[in-house]
PDB file of N, CA, C and O in Angstrom:
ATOM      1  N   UNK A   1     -21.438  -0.864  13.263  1.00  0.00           N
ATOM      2  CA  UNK A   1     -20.189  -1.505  13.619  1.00  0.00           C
ATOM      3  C   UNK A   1     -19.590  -0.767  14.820  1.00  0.00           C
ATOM      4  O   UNK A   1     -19.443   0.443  14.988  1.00  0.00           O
ATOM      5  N   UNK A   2     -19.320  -1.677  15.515  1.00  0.00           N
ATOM      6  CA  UNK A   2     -18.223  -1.110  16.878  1.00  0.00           C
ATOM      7  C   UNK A   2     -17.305  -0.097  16.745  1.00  0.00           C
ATOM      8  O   UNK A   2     -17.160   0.228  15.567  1.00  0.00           O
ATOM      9  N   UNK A   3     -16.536   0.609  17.638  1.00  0.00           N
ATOM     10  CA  UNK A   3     -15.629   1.280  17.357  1.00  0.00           C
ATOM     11  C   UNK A   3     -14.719   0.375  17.727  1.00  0.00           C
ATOM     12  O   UNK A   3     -13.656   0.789  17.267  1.00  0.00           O
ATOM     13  N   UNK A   4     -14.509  -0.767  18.379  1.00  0.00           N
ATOM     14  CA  UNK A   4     -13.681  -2.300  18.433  1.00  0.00           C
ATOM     15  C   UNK A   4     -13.319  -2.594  17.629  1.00  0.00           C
ATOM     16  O   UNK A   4     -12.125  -2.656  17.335  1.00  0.00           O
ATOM     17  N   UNK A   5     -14.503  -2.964  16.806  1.00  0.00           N
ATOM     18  CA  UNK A   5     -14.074  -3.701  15.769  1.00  0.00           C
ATOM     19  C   UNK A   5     -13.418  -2.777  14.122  1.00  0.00           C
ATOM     20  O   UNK A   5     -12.898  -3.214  13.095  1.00  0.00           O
ATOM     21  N   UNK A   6     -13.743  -1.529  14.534  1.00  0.00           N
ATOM     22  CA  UNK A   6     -13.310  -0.660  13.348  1.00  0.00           C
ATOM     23  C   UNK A   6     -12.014  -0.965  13.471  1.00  0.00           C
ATOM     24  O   UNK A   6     -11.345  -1.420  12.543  1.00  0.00           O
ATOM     25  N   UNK A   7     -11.368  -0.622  15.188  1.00  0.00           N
ATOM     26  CA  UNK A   7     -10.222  -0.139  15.391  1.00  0.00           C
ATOM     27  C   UNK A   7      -9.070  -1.724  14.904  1.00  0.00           C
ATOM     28  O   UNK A   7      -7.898  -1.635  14.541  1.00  0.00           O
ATOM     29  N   UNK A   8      -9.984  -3.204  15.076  1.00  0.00           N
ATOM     30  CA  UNK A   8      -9.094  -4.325  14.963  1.00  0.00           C
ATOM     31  C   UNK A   8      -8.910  -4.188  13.208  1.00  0.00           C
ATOM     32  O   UNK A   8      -7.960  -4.593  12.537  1.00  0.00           O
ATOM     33  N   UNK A   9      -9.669  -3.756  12.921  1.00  0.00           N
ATOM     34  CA  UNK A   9      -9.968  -3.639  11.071  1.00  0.00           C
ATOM     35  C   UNK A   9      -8.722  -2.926  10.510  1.00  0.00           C
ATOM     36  O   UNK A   9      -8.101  -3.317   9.522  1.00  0.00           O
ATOM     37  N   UNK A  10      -8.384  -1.689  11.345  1.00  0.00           N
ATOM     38  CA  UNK A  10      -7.464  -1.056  10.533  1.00  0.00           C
ATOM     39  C   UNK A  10      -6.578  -1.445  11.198  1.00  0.00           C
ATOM     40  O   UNK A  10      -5.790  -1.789  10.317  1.00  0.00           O
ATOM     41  N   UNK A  11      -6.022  -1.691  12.268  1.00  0.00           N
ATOM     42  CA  UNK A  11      -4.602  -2.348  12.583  1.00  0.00           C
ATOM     43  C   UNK A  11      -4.623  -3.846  11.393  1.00  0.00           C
ATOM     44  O   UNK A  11      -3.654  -4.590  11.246  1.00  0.00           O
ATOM     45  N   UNK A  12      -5.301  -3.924  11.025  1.00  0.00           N
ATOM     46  CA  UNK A  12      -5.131  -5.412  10.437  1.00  0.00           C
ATOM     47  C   UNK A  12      -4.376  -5.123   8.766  1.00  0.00           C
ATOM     48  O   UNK A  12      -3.649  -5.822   8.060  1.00  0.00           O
ATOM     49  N   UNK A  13      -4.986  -3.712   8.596  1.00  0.00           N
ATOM     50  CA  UNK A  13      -4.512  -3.079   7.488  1.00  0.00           C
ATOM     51  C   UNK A  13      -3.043  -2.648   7.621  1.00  0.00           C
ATOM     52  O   UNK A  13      -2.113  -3.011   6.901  1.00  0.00           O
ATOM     53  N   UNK A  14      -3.001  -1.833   8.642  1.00  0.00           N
ATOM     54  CA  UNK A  14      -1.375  -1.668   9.112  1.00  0.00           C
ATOM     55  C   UNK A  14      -0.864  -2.959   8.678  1.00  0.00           C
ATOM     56  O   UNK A  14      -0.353  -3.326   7.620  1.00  0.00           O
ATOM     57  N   UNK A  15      -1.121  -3.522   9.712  1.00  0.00           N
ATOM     58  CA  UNK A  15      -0.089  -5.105   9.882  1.00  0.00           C
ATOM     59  C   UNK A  15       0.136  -5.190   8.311  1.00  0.00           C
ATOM     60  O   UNK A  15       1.319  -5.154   7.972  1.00  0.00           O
ATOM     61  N   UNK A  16      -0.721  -5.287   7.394  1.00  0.00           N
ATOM     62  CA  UNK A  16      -0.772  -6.163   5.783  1.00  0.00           C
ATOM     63  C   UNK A  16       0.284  -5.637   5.170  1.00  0.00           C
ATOM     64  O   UNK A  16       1.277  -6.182   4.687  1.00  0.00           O
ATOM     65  N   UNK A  17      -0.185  -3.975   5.274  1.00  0.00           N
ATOM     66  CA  UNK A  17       0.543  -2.744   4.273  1.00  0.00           C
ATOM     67  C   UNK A  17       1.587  -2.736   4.362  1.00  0.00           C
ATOM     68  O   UNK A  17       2.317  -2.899   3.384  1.00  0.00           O
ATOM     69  N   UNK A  18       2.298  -2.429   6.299  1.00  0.00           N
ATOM     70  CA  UNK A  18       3.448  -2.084   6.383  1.00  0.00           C
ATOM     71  C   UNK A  18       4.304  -3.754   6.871  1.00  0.00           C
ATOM     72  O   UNK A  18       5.505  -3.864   7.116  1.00  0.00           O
ATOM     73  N   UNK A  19       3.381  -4.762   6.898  1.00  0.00           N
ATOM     74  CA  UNK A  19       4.312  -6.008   6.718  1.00  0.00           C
ATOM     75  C   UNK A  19       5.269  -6.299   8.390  1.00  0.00           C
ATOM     76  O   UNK A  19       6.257  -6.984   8.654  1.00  0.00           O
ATOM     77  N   UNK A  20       4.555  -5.576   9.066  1.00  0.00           N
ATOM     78  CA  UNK A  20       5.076  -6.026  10.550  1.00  0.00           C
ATOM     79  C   UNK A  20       3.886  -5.207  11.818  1.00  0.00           C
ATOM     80  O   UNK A  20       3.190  -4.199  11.695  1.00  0.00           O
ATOM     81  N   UNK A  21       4.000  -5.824  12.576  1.00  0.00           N
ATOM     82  CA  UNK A  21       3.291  -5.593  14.068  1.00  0.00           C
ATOM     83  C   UNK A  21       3.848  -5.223  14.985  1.00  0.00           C
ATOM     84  O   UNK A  21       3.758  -5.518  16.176  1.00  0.00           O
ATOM     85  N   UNK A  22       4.711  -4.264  14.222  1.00  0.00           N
ATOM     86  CA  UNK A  22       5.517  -3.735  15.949  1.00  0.00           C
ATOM     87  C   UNK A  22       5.309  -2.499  16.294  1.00  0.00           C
ATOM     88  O   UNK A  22       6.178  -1.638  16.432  1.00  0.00           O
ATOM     89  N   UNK A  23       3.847  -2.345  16.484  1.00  0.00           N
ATOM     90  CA  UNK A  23       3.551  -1.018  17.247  1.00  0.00           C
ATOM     91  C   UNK A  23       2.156  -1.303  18.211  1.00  0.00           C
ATOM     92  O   UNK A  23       1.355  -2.203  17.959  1.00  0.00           O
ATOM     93  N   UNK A  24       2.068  -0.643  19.013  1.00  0.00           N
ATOM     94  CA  UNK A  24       0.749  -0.958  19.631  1.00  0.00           C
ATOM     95  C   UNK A  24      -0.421   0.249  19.200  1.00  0.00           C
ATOM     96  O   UNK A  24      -0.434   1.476  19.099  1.00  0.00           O
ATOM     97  N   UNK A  25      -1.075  -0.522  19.074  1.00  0.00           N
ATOM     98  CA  UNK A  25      -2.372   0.060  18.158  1.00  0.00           C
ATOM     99  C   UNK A  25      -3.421   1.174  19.404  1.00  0.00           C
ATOM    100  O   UNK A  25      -4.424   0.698  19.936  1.00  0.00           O
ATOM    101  N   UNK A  26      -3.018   2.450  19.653  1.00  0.00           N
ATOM    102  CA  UNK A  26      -3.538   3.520  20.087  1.00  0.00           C
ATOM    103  C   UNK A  26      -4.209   4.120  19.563  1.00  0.00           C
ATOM    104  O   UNK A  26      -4.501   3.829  18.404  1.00  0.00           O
ATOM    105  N   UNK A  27      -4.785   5.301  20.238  1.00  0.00           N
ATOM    106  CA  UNK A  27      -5.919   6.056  19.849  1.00  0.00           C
ATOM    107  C   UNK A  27      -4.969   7.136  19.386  1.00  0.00           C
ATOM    108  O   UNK A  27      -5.363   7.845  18.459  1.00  0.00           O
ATOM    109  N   UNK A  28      -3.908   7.336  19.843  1.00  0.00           N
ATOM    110  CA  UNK A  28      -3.188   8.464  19.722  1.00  0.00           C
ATOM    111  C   UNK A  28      -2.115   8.369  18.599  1.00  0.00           C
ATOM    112  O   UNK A  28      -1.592   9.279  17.955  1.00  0.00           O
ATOM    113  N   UNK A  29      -1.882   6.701  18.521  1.00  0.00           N
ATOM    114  CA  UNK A  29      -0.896   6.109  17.219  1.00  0.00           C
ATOM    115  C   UNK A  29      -1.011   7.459  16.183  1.00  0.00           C
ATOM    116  O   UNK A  29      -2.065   8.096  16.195  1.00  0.00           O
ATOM    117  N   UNK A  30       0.365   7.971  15.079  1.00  0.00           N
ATOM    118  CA  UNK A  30       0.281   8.759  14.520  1.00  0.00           C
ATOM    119  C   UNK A  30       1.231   7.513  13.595  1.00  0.00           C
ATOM    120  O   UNK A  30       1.346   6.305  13.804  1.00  0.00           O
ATOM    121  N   UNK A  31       1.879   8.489  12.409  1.00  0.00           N
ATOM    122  CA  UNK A  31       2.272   7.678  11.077  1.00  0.00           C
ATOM    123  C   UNK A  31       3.861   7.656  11.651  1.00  0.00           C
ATOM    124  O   UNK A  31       4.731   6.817  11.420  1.00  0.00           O
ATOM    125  N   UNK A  32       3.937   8.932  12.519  1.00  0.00           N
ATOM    126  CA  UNK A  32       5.698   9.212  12.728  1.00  0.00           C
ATOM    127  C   UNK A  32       6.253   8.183  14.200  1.00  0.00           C
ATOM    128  O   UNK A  32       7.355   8.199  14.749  1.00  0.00           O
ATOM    129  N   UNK A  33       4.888   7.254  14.571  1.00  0.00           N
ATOM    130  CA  UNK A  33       5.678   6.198  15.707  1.00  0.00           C
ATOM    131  C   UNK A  33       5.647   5.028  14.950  1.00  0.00           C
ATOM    132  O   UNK A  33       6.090   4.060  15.568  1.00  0.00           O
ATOM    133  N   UNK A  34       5.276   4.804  13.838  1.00  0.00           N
ATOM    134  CA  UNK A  34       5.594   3.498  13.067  1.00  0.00           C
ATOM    135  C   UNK A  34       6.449   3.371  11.775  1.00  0.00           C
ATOM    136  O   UNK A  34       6.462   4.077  10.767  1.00  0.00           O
ATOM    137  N   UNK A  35       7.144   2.281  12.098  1.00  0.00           N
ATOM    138  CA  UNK A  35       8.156   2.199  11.501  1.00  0.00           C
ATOM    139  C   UNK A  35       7.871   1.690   9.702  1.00  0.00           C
ATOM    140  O   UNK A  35       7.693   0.507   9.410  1.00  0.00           O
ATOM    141  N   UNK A  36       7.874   2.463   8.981  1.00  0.00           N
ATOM    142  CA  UNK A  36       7.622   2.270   8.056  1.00  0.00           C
ATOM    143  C   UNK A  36       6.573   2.758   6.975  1.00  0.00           C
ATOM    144  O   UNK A  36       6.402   2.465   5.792  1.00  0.00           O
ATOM    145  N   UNK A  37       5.775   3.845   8.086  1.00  0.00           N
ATOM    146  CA  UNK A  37       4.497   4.244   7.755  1.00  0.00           C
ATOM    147  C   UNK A  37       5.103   5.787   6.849  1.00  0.00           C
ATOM    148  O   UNK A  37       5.326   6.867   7.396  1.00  0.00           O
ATOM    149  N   UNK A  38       5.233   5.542   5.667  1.00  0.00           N
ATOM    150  CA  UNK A  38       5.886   6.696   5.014  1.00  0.00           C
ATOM    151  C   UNK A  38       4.147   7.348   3.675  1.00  0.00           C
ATOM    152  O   UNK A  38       2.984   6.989   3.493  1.00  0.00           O
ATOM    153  N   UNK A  39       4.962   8.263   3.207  1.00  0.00           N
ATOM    154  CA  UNK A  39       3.531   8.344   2.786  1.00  0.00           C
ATOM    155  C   UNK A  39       3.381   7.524   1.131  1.00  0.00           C
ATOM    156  O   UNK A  39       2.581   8.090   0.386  1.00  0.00           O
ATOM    157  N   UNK A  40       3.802   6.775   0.784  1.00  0.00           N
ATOM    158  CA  UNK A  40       3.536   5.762   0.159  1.00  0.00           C
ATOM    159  C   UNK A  40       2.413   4.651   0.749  1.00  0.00           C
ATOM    160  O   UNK A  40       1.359   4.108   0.420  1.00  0.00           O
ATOM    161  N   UNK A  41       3.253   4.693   1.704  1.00  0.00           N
ATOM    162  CA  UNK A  41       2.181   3.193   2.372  1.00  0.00           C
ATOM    163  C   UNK A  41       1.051   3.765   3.222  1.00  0.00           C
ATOM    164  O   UNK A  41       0.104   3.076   3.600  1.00  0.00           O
ATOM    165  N   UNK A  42       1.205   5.112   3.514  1.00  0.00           N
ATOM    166  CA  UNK A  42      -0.370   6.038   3.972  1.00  0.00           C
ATOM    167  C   UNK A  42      -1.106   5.543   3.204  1.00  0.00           C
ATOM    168  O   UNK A  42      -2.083   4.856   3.499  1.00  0.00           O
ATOM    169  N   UNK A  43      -0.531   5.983   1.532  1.00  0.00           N
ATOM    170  CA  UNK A  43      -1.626   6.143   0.600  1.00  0.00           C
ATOM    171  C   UNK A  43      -2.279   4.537   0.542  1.00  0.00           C
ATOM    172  O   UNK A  43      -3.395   4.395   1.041  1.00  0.00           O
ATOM    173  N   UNK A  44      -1.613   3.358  -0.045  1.00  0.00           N
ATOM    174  CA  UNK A  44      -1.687   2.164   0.324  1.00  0.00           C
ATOM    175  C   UNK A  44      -2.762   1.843   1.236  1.00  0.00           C
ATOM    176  O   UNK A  44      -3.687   1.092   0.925  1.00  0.00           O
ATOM    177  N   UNK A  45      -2.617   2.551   2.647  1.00  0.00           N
ATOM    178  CA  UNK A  45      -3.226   2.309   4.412  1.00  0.00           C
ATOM    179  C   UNK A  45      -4.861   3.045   3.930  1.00  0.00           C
ATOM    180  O   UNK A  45      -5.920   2.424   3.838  1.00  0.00           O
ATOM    181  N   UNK A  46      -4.707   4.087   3.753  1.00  0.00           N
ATOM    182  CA  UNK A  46      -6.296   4.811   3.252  1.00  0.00           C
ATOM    183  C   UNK A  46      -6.909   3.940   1.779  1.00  0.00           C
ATOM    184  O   UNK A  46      -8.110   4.004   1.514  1.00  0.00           O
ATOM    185  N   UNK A  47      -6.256   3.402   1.178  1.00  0.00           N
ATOM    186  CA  UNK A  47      -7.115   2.876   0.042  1.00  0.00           C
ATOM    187  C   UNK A  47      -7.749   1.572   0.758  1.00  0.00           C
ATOM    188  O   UNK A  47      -8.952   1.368   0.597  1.00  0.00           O
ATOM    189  N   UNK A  48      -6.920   0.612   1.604  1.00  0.00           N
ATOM    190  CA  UNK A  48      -7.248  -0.470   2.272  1.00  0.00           C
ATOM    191  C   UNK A  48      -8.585  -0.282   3.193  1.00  0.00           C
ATOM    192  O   UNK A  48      -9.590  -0.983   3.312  1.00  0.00           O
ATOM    193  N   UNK A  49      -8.169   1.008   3.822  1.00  0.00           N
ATOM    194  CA  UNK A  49      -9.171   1.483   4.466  1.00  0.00           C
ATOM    195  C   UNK A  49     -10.952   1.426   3.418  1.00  0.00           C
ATOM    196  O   UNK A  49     -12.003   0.786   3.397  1.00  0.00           O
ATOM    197  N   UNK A  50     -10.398   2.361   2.842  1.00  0.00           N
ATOM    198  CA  UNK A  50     -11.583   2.765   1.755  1.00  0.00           C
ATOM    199  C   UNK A  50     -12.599   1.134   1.237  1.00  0.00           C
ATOM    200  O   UNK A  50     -13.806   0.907   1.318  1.00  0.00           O
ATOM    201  N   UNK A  51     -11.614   0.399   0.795  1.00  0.00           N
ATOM    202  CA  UNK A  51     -11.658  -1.086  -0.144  1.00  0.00           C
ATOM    203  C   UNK A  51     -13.004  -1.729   1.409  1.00  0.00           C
ATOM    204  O   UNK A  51     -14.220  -1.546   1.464  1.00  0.00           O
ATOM    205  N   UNK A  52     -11.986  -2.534   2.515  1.00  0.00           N
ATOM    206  CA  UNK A  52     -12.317  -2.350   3.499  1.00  0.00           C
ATOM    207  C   UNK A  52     -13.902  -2.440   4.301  1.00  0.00           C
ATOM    208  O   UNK A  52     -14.744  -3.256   4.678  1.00  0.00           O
ATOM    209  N   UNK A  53     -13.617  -0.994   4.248  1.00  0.00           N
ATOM    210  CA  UNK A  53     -15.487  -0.444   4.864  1.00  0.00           C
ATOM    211  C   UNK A  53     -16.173   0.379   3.514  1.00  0.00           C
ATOM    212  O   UNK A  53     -17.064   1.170   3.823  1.00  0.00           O
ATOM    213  N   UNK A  54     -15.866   0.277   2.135  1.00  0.00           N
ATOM    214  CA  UNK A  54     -16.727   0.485   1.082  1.00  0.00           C
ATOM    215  C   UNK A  54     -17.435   1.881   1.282  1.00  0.00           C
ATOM    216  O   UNK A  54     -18.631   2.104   1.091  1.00  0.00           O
ATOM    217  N   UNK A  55     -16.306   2.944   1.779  1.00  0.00           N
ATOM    218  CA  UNK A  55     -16.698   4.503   1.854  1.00  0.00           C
ATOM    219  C   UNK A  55     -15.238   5.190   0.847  1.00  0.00           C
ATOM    220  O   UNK A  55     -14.366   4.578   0.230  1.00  0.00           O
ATOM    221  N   UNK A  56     -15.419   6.379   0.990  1.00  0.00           N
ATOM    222  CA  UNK A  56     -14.568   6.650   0.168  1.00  0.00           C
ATOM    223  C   UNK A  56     -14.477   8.290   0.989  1.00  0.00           C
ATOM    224  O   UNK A  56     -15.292   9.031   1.539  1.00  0.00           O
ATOM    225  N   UNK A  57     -12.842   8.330   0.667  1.00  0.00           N
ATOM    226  CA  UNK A  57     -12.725   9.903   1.804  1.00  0.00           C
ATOM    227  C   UNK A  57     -11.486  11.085   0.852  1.00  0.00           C
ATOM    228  O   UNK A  57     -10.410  10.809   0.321  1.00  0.00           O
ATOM    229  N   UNK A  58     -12.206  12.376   0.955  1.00  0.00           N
ATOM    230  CA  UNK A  58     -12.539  13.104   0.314  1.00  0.00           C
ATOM    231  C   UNK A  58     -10.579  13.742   0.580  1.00  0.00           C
ATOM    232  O   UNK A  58     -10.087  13.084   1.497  1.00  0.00           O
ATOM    233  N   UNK A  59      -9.853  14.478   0.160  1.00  0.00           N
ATOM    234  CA  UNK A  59      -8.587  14.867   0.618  1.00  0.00           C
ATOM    235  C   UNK A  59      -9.118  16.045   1.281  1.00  0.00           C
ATOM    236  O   UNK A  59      -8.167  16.493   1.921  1.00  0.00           O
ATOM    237  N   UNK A  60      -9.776  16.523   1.401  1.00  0.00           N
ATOM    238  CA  UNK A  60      -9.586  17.775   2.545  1.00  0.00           C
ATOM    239  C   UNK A  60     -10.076  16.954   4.027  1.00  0.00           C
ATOM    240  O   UNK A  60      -9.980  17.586   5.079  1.00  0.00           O
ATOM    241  N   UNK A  61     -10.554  15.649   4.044  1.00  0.00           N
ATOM    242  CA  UNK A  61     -11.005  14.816   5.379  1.00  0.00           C
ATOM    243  C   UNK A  61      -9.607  14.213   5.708  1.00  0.00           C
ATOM    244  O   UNK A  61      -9.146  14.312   6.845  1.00  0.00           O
ATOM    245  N   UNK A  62      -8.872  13.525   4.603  1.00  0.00           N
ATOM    246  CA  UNK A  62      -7.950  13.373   5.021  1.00  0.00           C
ATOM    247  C   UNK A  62      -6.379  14.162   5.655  1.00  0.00           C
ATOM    248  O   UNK A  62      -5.441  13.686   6.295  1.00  0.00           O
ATOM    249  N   UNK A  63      -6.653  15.554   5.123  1.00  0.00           N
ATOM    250  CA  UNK A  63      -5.230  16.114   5.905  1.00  0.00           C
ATOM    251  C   UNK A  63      -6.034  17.100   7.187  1.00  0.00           C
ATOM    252  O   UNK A  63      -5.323  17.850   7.855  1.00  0.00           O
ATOM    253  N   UNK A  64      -7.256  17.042   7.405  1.00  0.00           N
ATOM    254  CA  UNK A  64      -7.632  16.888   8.823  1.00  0.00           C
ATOM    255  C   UNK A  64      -7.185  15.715  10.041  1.00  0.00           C
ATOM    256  O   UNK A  64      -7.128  16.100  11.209  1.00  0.00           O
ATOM    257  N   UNK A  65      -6.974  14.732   9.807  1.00  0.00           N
ATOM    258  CA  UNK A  65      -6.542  13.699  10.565  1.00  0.00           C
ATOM    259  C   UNK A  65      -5.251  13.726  11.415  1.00  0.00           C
ATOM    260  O   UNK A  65      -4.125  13.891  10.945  1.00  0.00           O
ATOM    261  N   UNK A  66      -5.404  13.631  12.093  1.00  0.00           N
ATOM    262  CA  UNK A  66      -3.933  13.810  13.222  1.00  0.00           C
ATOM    263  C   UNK A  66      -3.557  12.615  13.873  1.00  0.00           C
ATOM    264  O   UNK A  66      -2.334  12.524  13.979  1.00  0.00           O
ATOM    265  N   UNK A  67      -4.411  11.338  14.509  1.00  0.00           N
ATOM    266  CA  UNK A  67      -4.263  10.456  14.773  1.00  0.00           C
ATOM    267  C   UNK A  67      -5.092   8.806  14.249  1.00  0.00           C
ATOM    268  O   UNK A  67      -6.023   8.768  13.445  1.00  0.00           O
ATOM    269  N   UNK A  68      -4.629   7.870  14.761  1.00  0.00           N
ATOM    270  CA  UNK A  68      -5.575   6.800  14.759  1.00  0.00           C
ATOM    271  C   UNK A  68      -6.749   7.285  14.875  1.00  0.00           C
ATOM    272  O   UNK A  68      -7.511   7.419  13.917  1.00  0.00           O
ATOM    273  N   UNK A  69      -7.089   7.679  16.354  1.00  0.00           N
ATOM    274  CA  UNK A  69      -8.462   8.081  16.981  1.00  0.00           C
ATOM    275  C   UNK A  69      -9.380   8.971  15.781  1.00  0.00           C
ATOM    276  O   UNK A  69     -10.403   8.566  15.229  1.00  0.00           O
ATOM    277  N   UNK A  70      -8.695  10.288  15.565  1.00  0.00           N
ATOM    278  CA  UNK A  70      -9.547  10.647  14.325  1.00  0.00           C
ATOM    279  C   UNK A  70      -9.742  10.195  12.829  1.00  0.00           C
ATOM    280  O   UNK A  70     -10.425  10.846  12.038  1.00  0.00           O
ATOM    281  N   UNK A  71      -9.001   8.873  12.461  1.00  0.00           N
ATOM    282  CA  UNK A  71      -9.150   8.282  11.623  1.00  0.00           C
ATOM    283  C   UNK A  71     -10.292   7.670  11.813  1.00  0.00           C
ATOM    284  O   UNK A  71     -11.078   7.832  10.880  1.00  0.00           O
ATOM    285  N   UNK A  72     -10.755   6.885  12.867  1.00  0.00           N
ATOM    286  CA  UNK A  72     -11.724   6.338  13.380  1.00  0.00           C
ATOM    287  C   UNK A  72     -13.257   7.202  13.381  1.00  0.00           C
ATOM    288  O   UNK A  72     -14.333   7.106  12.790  1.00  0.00           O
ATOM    289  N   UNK A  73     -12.807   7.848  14.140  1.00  0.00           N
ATOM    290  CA  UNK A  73     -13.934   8.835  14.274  1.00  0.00           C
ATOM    291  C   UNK A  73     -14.382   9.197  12.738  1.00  0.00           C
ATOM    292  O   UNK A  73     -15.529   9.624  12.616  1.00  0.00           O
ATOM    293  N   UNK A  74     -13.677   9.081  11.695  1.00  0.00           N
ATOM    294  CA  UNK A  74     -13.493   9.504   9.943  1.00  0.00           C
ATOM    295  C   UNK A  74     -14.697   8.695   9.489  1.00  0.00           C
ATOM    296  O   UNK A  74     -15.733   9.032   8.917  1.00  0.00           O
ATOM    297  N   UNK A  75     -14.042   7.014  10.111  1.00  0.00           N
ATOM    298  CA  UNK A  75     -14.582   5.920   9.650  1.00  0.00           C
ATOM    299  C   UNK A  75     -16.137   5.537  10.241  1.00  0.00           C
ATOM    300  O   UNK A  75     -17.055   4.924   9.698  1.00  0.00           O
ATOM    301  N   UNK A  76     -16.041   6.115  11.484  1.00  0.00           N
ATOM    302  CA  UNK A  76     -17.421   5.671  12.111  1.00  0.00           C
ATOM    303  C   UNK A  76     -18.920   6.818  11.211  1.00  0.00           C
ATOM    304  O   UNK A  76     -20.059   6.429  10.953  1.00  0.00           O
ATOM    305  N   UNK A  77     -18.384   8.073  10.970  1.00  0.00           N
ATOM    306  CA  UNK A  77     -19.221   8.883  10.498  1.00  0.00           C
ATOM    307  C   UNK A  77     -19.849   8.400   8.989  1.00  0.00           C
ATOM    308  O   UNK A  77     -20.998   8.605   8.597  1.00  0.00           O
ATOM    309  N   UNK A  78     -18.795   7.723   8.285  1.00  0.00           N
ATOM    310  CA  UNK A  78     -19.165   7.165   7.063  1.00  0.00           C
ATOM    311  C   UNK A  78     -19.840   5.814   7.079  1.00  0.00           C
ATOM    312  O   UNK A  78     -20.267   5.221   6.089  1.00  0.00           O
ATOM    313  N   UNK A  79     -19.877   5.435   8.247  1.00  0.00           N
ATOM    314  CA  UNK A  79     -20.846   3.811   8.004  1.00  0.00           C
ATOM    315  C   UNK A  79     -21.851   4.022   8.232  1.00  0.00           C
ATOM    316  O   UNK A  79     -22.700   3.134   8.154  1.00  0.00           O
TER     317      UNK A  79
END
């Protein structure tokens, strides 16, 4: 799978979880430029993820993550 199409995959998850599209979907996007992205709906955003692309990610992978981009990079290693 693309890194395109990973990246349209999880904005699509954003959009669902947090119930609006008002951010532009970067490499650099973090949780603290979107409005709504609290860590409730993280947790929510990583299970979608998980459901999704049918991998599953470990908590020490996840509080490595700093941006979109290395979320991606998370996701591409597991497919």
């Amino acid at each position: 799978m693309e890194r395109k199409e990973i990246t349209e995959k999880v904005k699509n998850i954003l959009v669902s979880v947090l119930g609006h599209d008002n951010f532009e979907m970067q490499e650099n996007l973090t949780a603290d430029n979107v409005e709504g992205w609290d860590s409730l709906n993280h947790m929510l955003i990583v299970t979608g993820i998980e459901k999704e692309f049918n991998i599953h990610f470990k908590l020490k992978e996840l509080v490595k993550l700093r941006n979109v981009s290395s979320l991606i990079d998370l996701i591409e290693s597991k497919l």
